[in-house]
C-alpha positions as a printed Julia matrix, in Angstrom:
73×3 Matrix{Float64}:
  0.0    0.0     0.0
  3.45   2.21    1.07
  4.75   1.55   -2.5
  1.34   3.1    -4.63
  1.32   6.28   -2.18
  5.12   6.39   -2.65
  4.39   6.31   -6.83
  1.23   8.62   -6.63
  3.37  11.14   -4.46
  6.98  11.03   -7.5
  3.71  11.44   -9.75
  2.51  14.7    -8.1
  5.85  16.26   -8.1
  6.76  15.36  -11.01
  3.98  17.89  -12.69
  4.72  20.52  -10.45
  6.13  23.71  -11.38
 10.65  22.98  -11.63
 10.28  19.76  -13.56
  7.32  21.49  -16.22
 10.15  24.62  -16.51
 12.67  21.95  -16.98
 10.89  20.12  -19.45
 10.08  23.26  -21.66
 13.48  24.38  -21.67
 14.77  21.09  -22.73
 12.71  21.33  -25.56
 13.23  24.81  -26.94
 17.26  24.06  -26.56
 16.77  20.61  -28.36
 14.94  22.02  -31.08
 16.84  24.81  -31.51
 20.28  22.0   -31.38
 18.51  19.98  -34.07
 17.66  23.3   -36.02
 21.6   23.7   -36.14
 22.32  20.87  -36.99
 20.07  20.35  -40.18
 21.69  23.61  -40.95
 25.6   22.42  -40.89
 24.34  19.09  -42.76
 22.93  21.45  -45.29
 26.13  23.35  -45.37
 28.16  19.54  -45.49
 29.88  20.23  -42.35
 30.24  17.1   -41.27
 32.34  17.4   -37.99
 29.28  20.24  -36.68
 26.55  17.29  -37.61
 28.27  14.67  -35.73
 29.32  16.42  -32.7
 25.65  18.51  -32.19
 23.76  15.16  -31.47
 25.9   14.47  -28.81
 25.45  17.69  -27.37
 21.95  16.9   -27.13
 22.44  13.68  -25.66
 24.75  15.12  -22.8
 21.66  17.96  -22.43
 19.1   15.28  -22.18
 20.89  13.56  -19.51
 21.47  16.63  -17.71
 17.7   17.35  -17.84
 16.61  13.9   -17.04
 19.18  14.2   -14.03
 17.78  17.58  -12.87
 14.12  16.43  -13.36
 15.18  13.2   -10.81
 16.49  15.2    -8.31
 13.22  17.43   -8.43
 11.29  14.44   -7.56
 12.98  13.34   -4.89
 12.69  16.61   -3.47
């Protein structure tokens, strides 16, 4: 019974107000990395194309670390 208040609770705080912030600003500096990045491809940069995904695999993690820690909080 602990366990599904425990869930319900991460649930609740997980739509409140940091995590909803968080998650908007993750996607507006995703798109806007993805924008860039169909932009250097365009271009034929090929070093910019490879080395933007991973910047928005390092922000997603950073994001999905910040939104944890919200949680828990």
């Amino acid at each position: 019974m602990s366990n599904t208040i425990e869930k319900s609770n991460k649930i609740e705080k997980l739509y409140g107000g940091p995590a909803i912030i968080l998650t908007i600003i993750g996607i507006l500096v995703t798109s806007f990395l993805f924008y860039f990045m169909f932009k250097y491809a365009d271009e034929g940069n090929l070093l910019m194309v490879i080395a933007i995904p991973l910047v928005v695999s390092v922000f997603a993690l950073i994001v999905a670390r910040f939104m944890g820690s919200s949680i828990e909080k």
